[in-house]
N, CA, C and O atoms as a CHARMM CRD file, in Angstrom:
* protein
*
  200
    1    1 UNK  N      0.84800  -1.17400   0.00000 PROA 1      0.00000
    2    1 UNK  CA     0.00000   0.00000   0.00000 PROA 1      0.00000
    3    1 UNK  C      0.89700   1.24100   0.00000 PROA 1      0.00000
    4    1 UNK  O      1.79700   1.44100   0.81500 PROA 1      0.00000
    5    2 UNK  N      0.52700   2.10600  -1.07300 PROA 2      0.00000
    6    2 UNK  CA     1.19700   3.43400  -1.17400 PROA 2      0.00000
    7    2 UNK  C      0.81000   4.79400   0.08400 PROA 2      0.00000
    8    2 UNK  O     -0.29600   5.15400   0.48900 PROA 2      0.00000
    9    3 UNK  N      1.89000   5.19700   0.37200 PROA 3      0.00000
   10    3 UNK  CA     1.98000   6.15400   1.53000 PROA 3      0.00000
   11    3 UNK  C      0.69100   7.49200   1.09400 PROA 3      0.00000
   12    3 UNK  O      0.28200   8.40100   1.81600 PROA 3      0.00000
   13    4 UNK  N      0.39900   7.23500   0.00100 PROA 4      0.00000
   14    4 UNK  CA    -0.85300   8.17700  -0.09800 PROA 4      0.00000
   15    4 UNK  C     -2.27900   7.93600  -0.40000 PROA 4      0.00000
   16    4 UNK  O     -3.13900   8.79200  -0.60700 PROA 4      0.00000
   17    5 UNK  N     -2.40800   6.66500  -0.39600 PROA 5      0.00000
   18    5 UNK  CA    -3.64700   5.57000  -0.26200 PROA 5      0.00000
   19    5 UNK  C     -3.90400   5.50600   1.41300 PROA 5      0.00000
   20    5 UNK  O     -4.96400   5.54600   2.03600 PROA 5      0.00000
   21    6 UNK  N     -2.83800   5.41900   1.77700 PROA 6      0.00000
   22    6 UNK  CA    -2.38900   5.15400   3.53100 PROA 6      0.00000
   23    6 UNK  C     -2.90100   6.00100   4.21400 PROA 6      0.00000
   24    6 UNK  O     -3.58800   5.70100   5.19100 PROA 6      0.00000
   25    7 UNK  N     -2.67500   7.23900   3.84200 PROA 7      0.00000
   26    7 UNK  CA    -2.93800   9.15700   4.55700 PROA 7      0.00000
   27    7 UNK  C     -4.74500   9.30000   3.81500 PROA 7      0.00000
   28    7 UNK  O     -5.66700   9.84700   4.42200 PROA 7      0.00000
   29    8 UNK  N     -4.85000   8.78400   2.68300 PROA 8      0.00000
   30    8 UNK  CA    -6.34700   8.52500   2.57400 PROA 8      0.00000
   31    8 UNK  C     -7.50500   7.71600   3.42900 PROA 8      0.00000
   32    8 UNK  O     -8.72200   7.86800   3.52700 PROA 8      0.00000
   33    9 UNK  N     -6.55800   6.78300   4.00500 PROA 9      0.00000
   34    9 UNK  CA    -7.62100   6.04800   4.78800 PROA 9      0.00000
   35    9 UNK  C     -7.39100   6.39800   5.87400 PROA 9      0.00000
   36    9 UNK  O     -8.40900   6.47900   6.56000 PROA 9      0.00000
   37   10 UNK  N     -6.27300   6.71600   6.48600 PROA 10     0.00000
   38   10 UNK  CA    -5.74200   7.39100   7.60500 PROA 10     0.00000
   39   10 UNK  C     -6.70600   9.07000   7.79800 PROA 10     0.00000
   40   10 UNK  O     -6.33600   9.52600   8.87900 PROA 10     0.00000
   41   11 UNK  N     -7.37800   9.70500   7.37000 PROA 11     0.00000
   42   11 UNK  CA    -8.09000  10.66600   7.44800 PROA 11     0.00000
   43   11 UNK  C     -9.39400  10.40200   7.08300 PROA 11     0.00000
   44   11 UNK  O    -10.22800  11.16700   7.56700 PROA 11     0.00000
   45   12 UNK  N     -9.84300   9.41300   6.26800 PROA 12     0.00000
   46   12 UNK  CA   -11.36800   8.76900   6.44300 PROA 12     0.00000
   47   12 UNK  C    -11.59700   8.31600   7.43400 PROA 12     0.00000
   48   12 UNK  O    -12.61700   8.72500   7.98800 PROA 12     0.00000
   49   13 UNK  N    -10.40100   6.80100   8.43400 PROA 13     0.00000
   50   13 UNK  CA   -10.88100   6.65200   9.54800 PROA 13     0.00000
   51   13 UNK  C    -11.23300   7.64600  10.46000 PROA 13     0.00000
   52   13 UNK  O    -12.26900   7.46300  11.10100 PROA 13     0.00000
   53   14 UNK  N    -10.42800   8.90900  10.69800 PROA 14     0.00000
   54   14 UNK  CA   -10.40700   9.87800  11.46300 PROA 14     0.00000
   55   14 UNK  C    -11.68000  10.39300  11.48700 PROA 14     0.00000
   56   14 UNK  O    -12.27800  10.33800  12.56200 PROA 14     0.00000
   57   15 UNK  N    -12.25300  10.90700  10.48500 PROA 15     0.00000
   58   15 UNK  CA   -13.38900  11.59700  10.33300 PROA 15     0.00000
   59   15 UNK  C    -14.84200  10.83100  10.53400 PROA 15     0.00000
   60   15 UNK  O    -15.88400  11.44900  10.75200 PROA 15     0.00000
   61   16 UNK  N    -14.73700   9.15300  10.41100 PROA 16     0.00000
   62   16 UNK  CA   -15.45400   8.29500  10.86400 PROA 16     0.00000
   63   16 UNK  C    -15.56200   8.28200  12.72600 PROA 16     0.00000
   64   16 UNK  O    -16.55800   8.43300  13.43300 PROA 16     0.00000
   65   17 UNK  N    -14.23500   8.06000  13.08400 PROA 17     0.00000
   66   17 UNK  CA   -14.14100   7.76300  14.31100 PROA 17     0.00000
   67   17 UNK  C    -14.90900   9.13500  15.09100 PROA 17     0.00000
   68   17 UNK  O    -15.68100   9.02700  16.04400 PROA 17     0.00000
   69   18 UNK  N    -14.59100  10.13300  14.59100 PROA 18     0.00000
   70   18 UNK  CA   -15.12500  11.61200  15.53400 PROA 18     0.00000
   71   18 UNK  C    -16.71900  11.61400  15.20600 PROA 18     0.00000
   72   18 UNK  O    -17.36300  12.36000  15.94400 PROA 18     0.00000
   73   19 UNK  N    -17.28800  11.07300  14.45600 PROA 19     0.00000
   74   19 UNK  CA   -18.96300  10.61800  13.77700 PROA 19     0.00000
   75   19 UNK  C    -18.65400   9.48500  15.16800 PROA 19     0.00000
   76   19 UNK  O    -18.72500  10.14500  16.20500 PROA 19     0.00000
   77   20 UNK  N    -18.38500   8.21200  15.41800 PROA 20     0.00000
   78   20 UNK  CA   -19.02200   7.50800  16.43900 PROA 20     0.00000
   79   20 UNK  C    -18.95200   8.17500  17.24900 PROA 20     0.00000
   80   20 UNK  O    -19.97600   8.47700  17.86100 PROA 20     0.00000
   81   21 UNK  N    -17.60200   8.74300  17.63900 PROA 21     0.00000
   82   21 UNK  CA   -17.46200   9.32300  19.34100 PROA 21     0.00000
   83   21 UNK  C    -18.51300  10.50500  19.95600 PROA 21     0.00000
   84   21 UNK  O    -18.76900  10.79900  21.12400 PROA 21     0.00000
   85   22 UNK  N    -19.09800  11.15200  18.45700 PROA 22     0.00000
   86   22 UNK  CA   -20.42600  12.03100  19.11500 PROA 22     0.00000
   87   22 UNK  C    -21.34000  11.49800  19.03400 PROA 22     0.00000
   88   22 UNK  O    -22.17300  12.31000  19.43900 PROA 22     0.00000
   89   23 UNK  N    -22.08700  10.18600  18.64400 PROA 23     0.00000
   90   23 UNK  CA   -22.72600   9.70900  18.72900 PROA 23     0.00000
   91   23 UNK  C    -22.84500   8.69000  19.97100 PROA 23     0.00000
   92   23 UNK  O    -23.74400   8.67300  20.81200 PROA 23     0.00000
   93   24 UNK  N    -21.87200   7.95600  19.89500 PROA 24     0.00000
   94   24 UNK  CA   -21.72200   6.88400  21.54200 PROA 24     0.00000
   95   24 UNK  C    -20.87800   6.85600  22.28900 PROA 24     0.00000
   96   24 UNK  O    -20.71600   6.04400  23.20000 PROA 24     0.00000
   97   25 UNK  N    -19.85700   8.25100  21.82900 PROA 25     0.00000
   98   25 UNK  CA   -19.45600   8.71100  23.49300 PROA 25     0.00000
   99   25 UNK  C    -18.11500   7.99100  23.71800 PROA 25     0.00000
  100   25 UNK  O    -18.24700   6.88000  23.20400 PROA 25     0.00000
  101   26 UNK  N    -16.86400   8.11300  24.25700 PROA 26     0.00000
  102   26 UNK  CA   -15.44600   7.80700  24.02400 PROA 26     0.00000
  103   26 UNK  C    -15.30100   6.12900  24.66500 PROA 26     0.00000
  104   26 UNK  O    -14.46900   5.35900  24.18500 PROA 26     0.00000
  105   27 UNK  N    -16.16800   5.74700  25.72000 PROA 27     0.00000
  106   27 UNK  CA   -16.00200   4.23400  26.05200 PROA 27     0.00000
  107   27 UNK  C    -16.95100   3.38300  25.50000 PROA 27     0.00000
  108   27 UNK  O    -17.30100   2.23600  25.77600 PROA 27     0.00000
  109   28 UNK  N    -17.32400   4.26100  24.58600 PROA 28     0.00000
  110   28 UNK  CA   -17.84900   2.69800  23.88400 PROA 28     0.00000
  111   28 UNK  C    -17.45300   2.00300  22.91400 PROA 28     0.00000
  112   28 UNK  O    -16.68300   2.45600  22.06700 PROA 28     0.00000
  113   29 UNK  N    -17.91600   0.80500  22.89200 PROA 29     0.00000
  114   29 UNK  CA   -17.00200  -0.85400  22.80500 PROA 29     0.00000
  115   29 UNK  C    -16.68100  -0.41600  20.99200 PROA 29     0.00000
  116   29 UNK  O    -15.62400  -0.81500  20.50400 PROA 29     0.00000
  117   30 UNK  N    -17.57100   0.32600  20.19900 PROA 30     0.00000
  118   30 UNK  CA   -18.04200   0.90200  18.65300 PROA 30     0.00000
  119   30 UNK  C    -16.45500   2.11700  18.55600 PROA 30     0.00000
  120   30 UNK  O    -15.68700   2.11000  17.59500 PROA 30     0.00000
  121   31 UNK  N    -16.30100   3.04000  19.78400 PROA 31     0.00000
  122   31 UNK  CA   -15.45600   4.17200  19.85300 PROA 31     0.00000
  123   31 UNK  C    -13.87500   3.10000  19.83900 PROA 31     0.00000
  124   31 UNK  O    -12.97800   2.97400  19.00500 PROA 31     0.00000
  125   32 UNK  N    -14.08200   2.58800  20.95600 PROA 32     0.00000
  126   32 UNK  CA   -12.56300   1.92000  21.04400 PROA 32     0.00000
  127   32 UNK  C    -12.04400   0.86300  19.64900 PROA 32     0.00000
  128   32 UNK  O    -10.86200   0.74700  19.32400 PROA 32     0.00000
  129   33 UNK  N    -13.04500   0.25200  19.04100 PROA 33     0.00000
  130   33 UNK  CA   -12.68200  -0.36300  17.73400 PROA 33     0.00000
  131   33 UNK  C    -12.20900   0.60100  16.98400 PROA 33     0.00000
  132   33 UNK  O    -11.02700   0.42100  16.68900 PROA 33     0.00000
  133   34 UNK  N    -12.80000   1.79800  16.45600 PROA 34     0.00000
  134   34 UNK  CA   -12.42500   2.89000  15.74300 PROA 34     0.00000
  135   34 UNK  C    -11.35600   2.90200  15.94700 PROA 34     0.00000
  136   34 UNK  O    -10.59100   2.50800  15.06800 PROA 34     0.00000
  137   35 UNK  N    -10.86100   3.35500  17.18300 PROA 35     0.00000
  138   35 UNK  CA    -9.88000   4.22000  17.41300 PROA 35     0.00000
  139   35 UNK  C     -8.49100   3.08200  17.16700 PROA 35     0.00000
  140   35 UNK  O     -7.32300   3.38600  16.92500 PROA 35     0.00000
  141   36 UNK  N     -9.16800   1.54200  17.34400 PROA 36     0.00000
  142   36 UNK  CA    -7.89200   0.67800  17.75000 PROA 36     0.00000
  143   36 UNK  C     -7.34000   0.49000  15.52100 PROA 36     0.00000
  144   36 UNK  O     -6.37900  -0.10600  15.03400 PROA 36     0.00000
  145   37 UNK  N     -8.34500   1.20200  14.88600 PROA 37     0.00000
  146   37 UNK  CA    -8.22900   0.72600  13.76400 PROA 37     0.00000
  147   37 UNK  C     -7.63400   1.56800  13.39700 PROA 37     0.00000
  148   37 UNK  O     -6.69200   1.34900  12.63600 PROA 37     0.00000
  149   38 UNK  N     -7.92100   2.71000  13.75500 PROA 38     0.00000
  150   38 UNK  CA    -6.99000   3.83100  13.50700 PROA 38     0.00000
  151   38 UNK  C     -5.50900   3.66800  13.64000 PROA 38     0.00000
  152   38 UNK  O     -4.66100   3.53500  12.75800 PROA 38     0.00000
  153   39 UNK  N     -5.40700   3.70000  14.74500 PROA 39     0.00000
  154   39 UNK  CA    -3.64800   3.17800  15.35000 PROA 39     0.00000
  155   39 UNK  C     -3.23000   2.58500  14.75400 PROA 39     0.00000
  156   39 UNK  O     -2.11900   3.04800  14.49600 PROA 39     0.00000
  157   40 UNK  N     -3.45900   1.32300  14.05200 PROA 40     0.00000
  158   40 UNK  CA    -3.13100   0.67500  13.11900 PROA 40     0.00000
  159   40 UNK  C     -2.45900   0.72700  11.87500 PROA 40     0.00000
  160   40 UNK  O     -1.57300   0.07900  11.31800 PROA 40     0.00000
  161   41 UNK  N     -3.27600   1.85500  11.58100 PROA 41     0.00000
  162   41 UNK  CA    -3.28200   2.11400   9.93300 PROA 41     0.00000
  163   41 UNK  C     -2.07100   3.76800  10.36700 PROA 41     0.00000
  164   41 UNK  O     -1.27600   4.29400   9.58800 PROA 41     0.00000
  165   42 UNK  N     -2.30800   4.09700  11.51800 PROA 42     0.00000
  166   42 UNK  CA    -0.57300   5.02700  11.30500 PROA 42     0.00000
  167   42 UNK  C      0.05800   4.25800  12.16200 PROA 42     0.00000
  168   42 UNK  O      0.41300   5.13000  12.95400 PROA 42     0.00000
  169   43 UNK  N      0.43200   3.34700  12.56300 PROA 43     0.00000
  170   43 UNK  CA     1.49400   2.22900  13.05200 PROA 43     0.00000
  171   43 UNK  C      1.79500   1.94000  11.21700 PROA 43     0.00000
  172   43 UNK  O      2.97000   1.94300  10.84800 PROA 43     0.00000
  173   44 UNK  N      1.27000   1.83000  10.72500 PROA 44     0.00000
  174   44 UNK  CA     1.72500   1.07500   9.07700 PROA 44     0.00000
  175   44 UNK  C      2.29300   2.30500   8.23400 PROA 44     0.00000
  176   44 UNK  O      3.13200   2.31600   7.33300 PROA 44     0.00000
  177   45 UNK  N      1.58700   3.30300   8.80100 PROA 45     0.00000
  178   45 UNK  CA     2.04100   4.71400   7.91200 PROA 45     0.00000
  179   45 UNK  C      3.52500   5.16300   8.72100 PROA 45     0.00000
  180   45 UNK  O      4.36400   5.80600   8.09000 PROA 45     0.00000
  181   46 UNK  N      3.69500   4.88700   9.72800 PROA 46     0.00000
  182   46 UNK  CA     4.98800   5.05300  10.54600 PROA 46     0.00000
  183   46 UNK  C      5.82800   3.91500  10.11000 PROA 46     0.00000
  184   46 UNK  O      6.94800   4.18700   9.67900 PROA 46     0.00000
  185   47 UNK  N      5.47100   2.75400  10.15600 PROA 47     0.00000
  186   47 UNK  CA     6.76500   1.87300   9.53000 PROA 47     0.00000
  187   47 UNK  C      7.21000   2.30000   8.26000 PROA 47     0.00000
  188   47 UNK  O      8.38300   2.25300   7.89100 PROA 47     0.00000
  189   48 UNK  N      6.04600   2.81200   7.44600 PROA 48     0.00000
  190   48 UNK  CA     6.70100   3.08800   5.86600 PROA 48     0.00000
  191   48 UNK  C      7.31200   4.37700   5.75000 PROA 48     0.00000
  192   48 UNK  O      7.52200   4.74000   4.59300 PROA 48     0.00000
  193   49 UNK  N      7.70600   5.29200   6.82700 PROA 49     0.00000
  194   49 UNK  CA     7.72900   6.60800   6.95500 PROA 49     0.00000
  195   49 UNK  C      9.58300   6.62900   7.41300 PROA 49     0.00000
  196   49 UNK  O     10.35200   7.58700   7.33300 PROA 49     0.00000
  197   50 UNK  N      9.83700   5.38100   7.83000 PROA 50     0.00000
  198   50 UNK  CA    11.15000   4.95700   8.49600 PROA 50     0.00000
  199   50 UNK  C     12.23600   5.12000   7.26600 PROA 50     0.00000
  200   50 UNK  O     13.42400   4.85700   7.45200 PROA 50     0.00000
C-alpha cells in the first residue's frame, strides 16, 4: 500500500471515528474499535515513513 492511499484512509478513519465518538461517546465498545483501527493504519504509515 502506497503512503498516499495510507494518509487517505488514515483521514477517512479519522473523520469516521469523531462521527461515532459524538454519537456513543469515548467508552464505547463501537469508539474503542475505531480508534484501535486507527492506530493501526498510522502504526503502518509510521513503519513506511522509516
Amino acid at each position: 500500500m502506497y503512503k498516499k492511499e495510507l494518509l487517505q484512509l488514515i483521514e477517512c478513519k479519522r473523520k469516521e471515528l469523531i462521527v461515532i465518538v459524538s454519537q456513543y461517546g469515548l467508552n464505547s465498545s463501537r469508539t474503542i474499535q475505531y480508534s484501535q483501527e486507527l492506530d493501526s493504519l498510522l502504526n503502518v504509515y509510521n513503519k513506511k515513513a522509516q
